[in-house]
DRENLUMMAR-356922 format. One record per residue: residue in three letters; residue number from 1; x, y, z of N, C-alpha, C in turn. Coordinates in steps of 0.05 Angstrom, whole numbers, plus 32768, in hexadecimal, padded with zeros to 4 digits. Each point is the difference from the previous one (the first is absolute). Layout:
% DRENLUMMAR-356922
+-----+-----+--------+---------+------+---------+----------+-------+--------+---------+------+
! res !   n ! n.east ! n.north ! n.up ! ca.east ! ca.north ! ca.up ! c.east ! c.north ! c.up !
+-----+-----+--------+---------+------+---------+----------+-------+--------+---------+------+
! ala ! NUM !      X !       Y !    Z !       X !        Y !     Z !      X !       Y !    Z !
...
+-----+-----+--------+---------+------+---------+----------+-------+--------+---------+------+
//
This chain:
% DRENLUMMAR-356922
+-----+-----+--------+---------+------+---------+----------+-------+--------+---------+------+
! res !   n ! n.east ! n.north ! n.up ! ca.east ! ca.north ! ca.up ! c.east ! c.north ! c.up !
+-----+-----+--------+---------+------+---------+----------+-------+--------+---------+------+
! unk !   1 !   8EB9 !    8911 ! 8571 !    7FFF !     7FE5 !  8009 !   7FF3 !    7FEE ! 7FEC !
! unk !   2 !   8007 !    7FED ! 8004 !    7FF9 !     7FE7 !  7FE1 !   7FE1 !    7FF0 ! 8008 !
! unk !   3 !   7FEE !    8007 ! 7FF4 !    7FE6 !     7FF4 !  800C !   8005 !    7FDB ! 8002 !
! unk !   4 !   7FF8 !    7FFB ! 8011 !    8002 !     7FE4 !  800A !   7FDF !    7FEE ! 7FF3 !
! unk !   5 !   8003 !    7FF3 ! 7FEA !    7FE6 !     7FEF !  7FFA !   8003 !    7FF3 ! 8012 !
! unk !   6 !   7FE1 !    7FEF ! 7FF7 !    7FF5 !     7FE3 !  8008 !   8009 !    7FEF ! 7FEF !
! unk !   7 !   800D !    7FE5 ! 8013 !    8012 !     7FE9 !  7FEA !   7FE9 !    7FE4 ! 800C !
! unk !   8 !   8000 !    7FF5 ! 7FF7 !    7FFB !     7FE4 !  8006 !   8014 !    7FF2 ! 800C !
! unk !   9 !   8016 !    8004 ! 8013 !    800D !     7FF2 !  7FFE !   8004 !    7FED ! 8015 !
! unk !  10 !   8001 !    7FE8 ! 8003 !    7FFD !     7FEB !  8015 !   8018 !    7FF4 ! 8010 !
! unk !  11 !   8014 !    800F ! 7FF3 !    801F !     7FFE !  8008 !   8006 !    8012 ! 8018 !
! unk !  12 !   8003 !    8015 ! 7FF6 !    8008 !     8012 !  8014 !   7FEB !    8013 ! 800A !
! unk !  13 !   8005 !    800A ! 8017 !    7FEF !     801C !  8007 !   800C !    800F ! 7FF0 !
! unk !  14 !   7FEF !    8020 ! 8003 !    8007 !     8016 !  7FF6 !   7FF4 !    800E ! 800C !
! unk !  15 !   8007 !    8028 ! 7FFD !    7FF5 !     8018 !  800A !   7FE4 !    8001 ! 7FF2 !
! unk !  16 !   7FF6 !    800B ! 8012 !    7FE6 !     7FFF !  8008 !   7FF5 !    8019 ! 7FE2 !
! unk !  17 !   7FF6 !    7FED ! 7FE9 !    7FF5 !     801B !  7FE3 !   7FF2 !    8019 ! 8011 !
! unk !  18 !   8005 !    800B ! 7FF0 !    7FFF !     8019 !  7FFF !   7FE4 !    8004 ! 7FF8 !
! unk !  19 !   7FF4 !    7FF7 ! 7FFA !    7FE5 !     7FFF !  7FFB !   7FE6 !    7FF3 ! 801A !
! unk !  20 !   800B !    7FFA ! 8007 !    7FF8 !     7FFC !  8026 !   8002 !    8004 ! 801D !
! unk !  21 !   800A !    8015 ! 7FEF !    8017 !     8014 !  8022 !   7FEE !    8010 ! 8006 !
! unk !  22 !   7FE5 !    800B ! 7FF2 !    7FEE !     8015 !  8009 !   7FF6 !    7FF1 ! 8009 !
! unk !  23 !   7FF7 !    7FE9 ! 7FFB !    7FE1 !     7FF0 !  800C !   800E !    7FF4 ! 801C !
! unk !  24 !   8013 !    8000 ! 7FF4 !    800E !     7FEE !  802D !   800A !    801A ! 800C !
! unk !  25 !   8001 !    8010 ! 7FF4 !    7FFF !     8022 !  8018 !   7FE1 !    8001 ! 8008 !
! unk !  26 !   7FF3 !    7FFA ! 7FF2 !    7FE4 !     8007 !  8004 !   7FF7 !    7FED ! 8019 !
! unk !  27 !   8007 !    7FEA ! 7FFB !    7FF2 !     7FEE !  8012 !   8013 !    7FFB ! 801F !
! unk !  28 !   801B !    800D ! 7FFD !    8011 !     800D !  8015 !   7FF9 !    8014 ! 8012 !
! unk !  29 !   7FF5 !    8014 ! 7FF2 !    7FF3 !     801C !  8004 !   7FE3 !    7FF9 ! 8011 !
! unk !  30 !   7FF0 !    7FEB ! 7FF7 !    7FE3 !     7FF8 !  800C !   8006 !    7FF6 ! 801F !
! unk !  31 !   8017 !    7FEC ! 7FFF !    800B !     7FF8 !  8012 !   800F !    8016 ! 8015 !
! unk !  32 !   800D !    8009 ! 7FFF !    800F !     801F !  800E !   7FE5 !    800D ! 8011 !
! unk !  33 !   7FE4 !    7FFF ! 7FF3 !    7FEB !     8010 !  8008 !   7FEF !    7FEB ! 800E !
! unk !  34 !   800F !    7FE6 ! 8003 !    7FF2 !     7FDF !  800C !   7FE6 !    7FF7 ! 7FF9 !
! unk !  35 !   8004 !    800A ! 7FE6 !    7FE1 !     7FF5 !  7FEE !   800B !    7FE2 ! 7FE9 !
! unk !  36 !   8003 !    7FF1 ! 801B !    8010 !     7FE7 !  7FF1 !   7FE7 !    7FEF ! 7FF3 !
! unk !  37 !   7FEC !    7FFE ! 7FFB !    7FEE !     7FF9 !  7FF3 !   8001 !    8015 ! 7FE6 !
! unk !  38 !   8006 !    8012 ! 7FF8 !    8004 !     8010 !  7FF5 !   7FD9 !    8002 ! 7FED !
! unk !  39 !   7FFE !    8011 ! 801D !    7FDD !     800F !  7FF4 !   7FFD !    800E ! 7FEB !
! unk !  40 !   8012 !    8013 ! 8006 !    8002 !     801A !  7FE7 !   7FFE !    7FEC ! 7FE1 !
! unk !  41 !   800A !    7FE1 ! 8002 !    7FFE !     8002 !  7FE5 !   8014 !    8006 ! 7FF3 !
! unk !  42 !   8016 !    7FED ! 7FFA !    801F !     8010 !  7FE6 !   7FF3 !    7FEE ! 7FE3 !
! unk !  43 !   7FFD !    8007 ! 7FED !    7FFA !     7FFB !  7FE4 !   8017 !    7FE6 ! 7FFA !
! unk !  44 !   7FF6 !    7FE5 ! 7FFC !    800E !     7FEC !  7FF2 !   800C !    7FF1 ! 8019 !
! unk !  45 !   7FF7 !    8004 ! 801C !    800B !     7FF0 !  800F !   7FE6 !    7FF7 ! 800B !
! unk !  46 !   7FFB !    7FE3 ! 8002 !    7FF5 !     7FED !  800D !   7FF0 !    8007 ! 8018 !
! unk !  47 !   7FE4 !    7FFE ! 8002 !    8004 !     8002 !  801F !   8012 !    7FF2 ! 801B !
! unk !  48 !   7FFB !    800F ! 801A !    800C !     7FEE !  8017 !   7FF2 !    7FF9 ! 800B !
! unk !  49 !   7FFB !    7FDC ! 8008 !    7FEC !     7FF3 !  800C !   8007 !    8007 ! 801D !
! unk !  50 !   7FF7 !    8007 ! 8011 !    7FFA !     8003 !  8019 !   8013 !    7FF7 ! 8011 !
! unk !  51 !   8008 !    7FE1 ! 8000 !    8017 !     7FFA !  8011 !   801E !    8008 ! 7FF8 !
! unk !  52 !   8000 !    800A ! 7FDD !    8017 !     8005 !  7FFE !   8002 !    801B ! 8006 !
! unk !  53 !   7FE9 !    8014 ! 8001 !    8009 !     8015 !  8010 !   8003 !    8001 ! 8015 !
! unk !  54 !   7FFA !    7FEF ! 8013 !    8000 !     7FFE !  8019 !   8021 !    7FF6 ! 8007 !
! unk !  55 !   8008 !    7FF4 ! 7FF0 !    801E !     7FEC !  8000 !   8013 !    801E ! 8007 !
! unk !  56 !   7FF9 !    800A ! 7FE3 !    8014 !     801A !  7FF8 !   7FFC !    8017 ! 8017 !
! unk !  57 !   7FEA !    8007 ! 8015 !    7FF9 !     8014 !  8010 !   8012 !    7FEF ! 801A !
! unk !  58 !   7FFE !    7FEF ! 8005 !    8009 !     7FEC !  8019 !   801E !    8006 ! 7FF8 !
! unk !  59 !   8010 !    7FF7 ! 7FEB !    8021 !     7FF4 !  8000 !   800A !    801F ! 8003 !
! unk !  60 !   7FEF !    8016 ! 7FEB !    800F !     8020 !  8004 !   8000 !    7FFF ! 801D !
! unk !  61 !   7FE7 !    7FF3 ! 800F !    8002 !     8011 !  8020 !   8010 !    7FF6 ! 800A !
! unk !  62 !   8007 !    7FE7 ! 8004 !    8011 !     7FEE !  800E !   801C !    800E ! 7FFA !
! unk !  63 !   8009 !    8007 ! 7FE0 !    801A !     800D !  7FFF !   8008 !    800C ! 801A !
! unk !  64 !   7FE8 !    8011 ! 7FFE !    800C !     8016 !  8017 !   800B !    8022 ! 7FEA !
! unk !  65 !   7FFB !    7FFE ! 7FE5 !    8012 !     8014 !  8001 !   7FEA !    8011 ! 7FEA !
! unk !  66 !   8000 !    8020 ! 8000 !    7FED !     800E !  7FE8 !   7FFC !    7FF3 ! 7FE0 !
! unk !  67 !   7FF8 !    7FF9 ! 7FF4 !    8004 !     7FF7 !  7FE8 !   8002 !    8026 ! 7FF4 !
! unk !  68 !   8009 !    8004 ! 7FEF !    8002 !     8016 !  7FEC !   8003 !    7FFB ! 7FE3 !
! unk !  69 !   7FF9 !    8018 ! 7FF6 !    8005 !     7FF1 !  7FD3 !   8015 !    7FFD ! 8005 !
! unk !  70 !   8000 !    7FF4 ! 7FDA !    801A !     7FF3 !  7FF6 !   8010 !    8014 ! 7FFE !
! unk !  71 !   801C !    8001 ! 8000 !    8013 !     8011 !  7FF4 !   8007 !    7FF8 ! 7FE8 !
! unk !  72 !   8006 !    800E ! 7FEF !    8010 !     7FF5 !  7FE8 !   8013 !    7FE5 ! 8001 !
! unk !  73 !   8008 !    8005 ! 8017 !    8016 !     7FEF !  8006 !   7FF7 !    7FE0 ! 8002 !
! unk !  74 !   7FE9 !    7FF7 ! 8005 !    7FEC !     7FF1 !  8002 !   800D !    7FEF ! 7FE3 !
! unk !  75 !   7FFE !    8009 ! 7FED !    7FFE !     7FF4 !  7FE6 !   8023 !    7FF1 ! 8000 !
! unk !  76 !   800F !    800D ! 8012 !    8019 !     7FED !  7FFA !   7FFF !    7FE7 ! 8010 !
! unk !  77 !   7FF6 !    7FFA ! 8013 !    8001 !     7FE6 !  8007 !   7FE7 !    7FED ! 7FF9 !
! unk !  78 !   7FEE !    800A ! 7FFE !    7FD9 !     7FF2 !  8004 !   8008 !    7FEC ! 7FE0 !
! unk !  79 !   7FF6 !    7FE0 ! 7FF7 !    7FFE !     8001 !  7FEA !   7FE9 !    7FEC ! 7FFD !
! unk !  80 !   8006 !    7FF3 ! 7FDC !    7FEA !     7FEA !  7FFF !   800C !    7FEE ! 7FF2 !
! unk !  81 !   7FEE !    7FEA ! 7FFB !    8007 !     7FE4 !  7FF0 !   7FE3 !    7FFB ! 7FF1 !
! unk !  82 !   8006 !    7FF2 ! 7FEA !    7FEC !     7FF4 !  7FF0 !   7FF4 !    7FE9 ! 800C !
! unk !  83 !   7FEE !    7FF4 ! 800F !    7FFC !     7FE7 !  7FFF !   7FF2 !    7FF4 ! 7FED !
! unk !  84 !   7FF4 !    7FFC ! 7FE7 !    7FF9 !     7FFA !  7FEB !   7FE4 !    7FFE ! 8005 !
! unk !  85 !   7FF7 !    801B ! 7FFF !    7FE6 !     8004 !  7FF8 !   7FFA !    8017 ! 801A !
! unk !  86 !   8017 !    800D ! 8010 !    7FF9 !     8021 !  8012 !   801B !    7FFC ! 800A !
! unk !  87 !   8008 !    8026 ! 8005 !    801E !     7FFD !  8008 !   7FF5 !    8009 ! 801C !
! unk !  88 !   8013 !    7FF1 ! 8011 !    8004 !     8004 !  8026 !   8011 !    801D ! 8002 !
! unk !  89 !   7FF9 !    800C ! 800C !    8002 !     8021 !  8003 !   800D !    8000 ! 8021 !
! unk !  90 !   8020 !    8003 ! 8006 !    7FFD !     8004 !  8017 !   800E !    8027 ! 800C !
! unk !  91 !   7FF4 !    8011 ! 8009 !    8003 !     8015 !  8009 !   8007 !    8005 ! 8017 !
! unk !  92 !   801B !    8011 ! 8000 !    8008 !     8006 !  8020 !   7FEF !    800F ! 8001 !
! unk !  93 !   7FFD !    8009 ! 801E !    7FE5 !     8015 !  800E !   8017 !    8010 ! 8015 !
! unk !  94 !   7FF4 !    8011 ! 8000 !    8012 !     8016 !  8018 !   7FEC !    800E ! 8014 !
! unk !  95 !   8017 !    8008 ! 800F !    7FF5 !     800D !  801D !   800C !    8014 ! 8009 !
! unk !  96 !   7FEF !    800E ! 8008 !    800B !     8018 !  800C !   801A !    8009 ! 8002 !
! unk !  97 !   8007 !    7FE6 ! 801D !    8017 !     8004 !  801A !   8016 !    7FED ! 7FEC !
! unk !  98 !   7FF9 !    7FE9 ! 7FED !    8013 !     7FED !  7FF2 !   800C !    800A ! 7FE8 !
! unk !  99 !   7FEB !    800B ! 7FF3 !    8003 !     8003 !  7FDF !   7FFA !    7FEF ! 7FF7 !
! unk ! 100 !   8010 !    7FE5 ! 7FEF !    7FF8 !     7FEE !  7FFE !   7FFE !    7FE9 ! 800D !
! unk ! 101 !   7FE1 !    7FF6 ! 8007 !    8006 !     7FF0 !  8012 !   7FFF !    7FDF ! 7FFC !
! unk ! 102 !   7FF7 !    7FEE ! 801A !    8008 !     7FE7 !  7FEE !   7FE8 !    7FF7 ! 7FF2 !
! unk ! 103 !   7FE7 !    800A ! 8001 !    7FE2 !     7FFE !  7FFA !   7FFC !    7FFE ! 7FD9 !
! unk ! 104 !   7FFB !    7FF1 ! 7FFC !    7FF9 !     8001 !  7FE6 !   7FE3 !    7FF5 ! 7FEF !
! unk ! 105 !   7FFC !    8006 ! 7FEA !    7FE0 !     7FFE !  8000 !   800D !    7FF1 ! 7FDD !
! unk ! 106 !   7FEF !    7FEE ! 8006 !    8001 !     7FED !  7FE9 !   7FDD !    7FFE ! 7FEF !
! unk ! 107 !   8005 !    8004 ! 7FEB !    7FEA !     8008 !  7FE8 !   8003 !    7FE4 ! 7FEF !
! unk ! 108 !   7FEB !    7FFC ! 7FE9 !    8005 !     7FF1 !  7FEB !   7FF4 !    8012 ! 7FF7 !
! unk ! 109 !   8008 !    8004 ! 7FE0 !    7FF5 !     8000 !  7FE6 !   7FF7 !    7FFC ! 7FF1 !
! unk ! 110 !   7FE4 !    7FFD ! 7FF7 !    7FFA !     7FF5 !  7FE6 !   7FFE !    8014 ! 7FE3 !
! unk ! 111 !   8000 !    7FF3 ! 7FEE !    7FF7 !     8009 !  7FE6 !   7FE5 !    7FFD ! 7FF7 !
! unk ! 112 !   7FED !    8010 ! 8005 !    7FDF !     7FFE !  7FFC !   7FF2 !    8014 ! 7FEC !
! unk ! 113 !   7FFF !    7FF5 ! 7FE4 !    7FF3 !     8013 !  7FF4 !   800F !    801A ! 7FF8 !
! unk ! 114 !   8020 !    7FF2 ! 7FFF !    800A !     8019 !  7FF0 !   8007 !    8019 ! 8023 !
! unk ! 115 !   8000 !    7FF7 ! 8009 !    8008 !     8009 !  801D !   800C !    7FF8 ! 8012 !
! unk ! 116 !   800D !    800D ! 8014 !    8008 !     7FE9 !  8011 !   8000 !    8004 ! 801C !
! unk ! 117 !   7FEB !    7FF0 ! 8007 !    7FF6 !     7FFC !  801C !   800E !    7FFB ! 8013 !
! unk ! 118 !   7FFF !    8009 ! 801B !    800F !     7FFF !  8015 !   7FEA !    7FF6 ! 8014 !
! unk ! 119 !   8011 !    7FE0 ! 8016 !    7FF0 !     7FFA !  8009 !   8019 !    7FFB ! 8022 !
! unk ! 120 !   7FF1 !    8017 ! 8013 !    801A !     7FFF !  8019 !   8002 !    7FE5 ! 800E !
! unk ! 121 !   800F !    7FF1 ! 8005 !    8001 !     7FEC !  800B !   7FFF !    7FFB ! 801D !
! unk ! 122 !   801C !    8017 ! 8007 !    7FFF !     7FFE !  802A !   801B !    801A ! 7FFE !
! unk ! 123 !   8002 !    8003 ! 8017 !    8015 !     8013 !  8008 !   8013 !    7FEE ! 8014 !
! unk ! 124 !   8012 !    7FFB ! 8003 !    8010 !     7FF5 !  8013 !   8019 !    800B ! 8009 !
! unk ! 125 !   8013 !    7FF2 ! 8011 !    8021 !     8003 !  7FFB !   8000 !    7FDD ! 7FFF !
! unk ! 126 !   8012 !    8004 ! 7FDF !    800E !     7FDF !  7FFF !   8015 !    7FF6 ! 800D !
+-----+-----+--------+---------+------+---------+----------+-------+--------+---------+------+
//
């Protein structure tokens, strides 16, 4: 499979690089175990201020449905856009009983020091 960079690009979306698919399993994975504040701590992602974990623990419950990890499959629909100066990250999320469901968790990106920071925004269905 053809590794997917990071583009700047302000035109179109694109698949979600390949270089950030561990860190949004990770913070998928925190969530699955409903540590939506994510205590444990994932390396290069932002903390969660309190009401936005509270947002993200509330909208999973309201679903109604198990959250579970990503599947591979995850990477063909989830993507991002440049907005000039952090790209908008949007990720399908799955469930148990759905697979993929309509729930998605939207991230920004920054570039910090030669790194690139992940900061979670909310979980919703749009």
């Amino acid at each position: 499979m053809k590794e997917i960079i990071v583009e700047k690009n302000e035109e179109n979306e694109g698949p979600i690089p390949h270089v950030w698919r561990s860190i949004i399993k990770e913070i998928v994975s925190a969530f699955v175990k409903k540590d939506y504040a994510l205590n444990t701590g994932i390396e290069n992602v932002s903390p969660v201020s309190k009401s936005t974990a509270e947002q993200i623990k509330e909208y999973i419950e309201d679903y109604g449905e198990e959250l579970v990890e990503l599947p591979e499959d995850t990477w063909i629909t989830s993507v991002y856009i440049y907005y000039g100066g952090y790209w908008n990250l949007l990720i399908d999320l799955w469930t148990k009983d759905e697979g993929m469901s309509d729930l998605v968790l939207n991230v920004e990106v920054r570039e910090k020091n030669n790194k690139y920071v992940v900061q979670i925004e909310l979980v919703y269905v749009p």
